[in-house]
Every structure is written in C-alpha cells, then in structure tokens.
C-alpha positions as CSV (number, residue, x, y, z in Angstrom):
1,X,-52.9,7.2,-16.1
2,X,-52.0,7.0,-12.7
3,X,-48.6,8.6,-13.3
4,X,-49.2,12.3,-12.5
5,X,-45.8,14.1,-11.1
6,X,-47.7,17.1,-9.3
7,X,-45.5,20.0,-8.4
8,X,-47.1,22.1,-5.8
9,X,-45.6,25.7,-4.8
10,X,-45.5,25.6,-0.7
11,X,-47.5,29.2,-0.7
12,X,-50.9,26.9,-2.0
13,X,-50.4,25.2,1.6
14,X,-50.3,28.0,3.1
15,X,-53.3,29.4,1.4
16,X,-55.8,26.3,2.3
17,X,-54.0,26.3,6.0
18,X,-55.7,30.4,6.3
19,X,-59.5,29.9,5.0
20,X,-62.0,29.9,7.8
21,X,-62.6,26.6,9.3
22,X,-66.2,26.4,7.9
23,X,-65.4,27.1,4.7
24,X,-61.5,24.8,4.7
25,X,-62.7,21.4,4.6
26,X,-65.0,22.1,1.3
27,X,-61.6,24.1,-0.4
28,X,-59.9,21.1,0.4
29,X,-62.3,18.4,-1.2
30,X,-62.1,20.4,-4.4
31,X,-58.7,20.8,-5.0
32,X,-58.4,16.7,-4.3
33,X,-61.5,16.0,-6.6
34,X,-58.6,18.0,-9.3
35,X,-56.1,16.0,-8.4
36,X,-58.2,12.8,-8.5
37,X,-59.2,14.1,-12.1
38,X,-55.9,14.7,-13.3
39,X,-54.5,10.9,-12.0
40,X,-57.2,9.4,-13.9
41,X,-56.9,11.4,-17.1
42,X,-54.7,10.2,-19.5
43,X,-52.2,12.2,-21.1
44,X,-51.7,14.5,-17.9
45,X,-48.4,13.5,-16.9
46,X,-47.5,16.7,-14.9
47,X,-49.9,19.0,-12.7
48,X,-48.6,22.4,-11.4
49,X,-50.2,23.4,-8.0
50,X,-49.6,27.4,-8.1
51,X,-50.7,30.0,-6.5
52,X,-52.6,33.0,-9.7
53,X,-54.1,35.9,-8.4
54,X,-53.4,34.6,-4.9
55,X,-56.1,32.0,-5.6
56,X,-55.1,28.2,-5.9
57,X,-54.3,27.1,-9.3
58,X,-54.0,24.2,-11.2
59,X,-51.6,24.3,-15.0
60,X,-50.9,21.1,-17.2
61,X,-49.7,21.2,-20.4
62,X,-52.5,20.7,-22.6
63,X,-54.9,22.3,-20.5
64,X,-56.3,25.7,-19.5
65,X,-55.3,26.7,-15.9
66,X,-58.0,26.1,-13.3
67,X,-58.8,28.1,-9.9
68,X,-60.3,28.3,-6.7
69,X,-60.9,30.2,-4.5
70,X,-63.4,31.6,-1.5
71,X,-64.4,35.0,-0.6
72,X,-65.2,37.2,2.2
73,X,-67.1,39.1,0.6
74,X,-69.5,36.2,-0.6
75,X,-69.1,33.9,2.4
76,X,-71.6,31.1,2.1
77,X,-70.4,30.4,-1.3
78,X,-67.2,29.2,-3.1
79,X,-66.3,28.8,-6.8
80,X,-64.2,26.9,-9.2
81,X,-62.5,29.5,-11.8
82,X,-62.2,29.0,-15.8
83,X,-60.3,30.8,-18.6
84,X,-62.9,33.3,-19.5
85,X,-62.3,33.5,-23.4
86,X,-62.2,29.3,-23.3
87,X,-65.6,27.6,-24.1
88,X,-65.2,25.8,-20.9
89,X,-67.8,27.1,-19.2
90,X,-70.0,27.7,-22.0
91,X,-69.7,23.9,-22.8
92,X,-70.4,23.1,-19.5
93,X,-73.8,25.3,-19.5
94,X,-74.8,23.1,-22.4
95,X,-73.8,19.9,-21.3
96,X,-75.3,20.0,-17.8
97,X,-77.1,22.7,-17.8
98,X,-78.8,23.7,-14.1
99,X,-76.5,20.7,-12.3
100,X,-74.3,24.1,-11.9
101,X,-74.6,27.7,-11.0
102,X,-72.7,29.8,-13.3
103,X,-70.8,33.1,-13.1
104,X,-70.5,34.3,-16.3
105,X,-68.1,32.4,-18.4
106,X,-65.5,32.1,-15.9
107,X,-66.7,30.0,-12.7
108,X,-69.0,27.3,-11.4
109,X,-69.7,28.4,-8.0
110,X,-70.9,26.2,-5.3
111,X,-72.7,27.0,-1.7
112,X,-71.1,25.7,1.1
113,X,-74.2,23.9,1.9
114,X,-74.7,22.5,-1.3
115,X,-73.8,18.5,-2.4
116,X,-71.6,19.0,-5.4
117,X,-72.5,16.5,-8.3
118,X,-69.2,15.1,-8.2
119,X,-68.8,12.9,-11.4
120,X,-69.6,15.9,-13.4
121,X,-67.6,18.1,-12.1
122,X,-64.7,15.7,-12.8
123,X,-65.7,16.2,-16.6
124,X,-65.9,19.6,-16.1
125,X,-62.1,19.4,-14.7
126,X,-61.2,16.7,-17.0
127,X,-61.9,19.4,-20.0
128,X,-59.6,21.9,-18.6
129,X,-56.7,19.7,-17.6
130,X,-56.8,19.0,-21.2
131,X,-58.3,22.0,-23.4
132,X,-56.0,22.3,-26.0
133,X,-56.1,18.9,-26.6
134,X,-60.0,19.0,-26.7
135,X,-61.2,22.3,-27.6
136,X,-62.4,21.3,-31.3
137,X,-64.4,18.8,-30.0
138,X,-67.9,20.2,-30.2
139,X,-68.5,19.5,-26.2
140,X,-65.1,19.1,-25.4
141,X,-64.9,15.4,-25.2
142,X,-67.5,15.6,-22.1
C-alpha cells in the first residue's frame, strides 16, 4: 500500500478546471477521496485517471472502472458512476442501505449540499478498484 503509480490523461484536468465554481470544489474532493482509496488499498499498484464518456474515470487492473461526473441538467446534484451489469451498486444498497441515494444500478449520487459519509464511500470505491478480485465475495469484501 502506499505505492500507487497513477497515470492521469491531461484532458481530466481540463475537465475539473471547466465545472462551475459551486459545483468544482465538491468534484474535486471525490476524485481525491479515489485516489486516497486506491493508495491505501492493497494490491492497486496502478490507477489510470481517463477521461469515458467525457466523464472523469478511474481503471485499475482488478477493478471495474469508476466515474464522475456533474450535470446541467440536474445542477444541485452530482454522482459517482458504477458498471451497471457489476453487483457494485447492488451490494452497496445492501450493505448501507439509505447512507446513499441510488440511481439504478449504476450511480450513488450526492447533492451538493449534502455531507457525504466518507468512510463508506471509501468501501464503496475500495470494491470497485478491486472487483474482479472481490466479486465472489458475498458483499464484496465491504
């Protein structure tokens, strides 16, 4: 742990640098709560910062890739995106149940006023980083 070589593509710069002001800082507090996560998990050596569906993305290995993203056309909330065929997001729904608010089987989405249960949504990060490593596990090692 603590030896994650994260590769970012300059365009995910660029994408944080152009969301509103209001909405920038909270962007920017999720995507270092990911890379947080992915120093202190072990067997993430290397995280990819990418840019999928013009969204912020996150791919390891091991794991499923992750996403955020904000949108104008819901602006008082933002969301972090999951493979939808994954049980990431089911598993999460089972494991904490309301500490979210779920979109289908592909986000947990967040409004911009909202204090997001941090240590949680590590675990929730945690299982993606490292999916295929985890996805027999009955709650995904959460």
């Amino acid at each position: 742990m603590g030896n994650v070589k994260v590769k970012t593509n300059p365009k995910v710069d660029e994408v944080f640098a152009n969301y509103p002001d209001f909405v920038r800082e909270k962007m920017q507090a999720l995507r270092e709560l990911v890379l947080e996560t992915a120093e202190e998990t072990e067997g993430v050596y290397k995280l990819e910062e990418t840019l999928k569906w013009g969204e912020p993305s996150f791919v390891t290995k091991d794991g499923s890739t992750l996403r955020m993203d904000w949108k104008e056309k819901t602006p008082d909330k933002y969301a972090m995106y999951f493979h939808c065929t994954s049980r990431l997001v089911d598993t999460f729904r089972l494991v904490f149940n309301h500490k979210f608010q779920y979109e289908g089987k592909r986000a947990i989405v967040f409004q911009l006023n909202q204090t997001i249960p941090k240590e949680e949504l590590k675990e929730c990060i945690k299982a993606s980083l490292t999916y295929h490593k985890v996805k027999e596990l009955i709650t995904l090692g959460i």
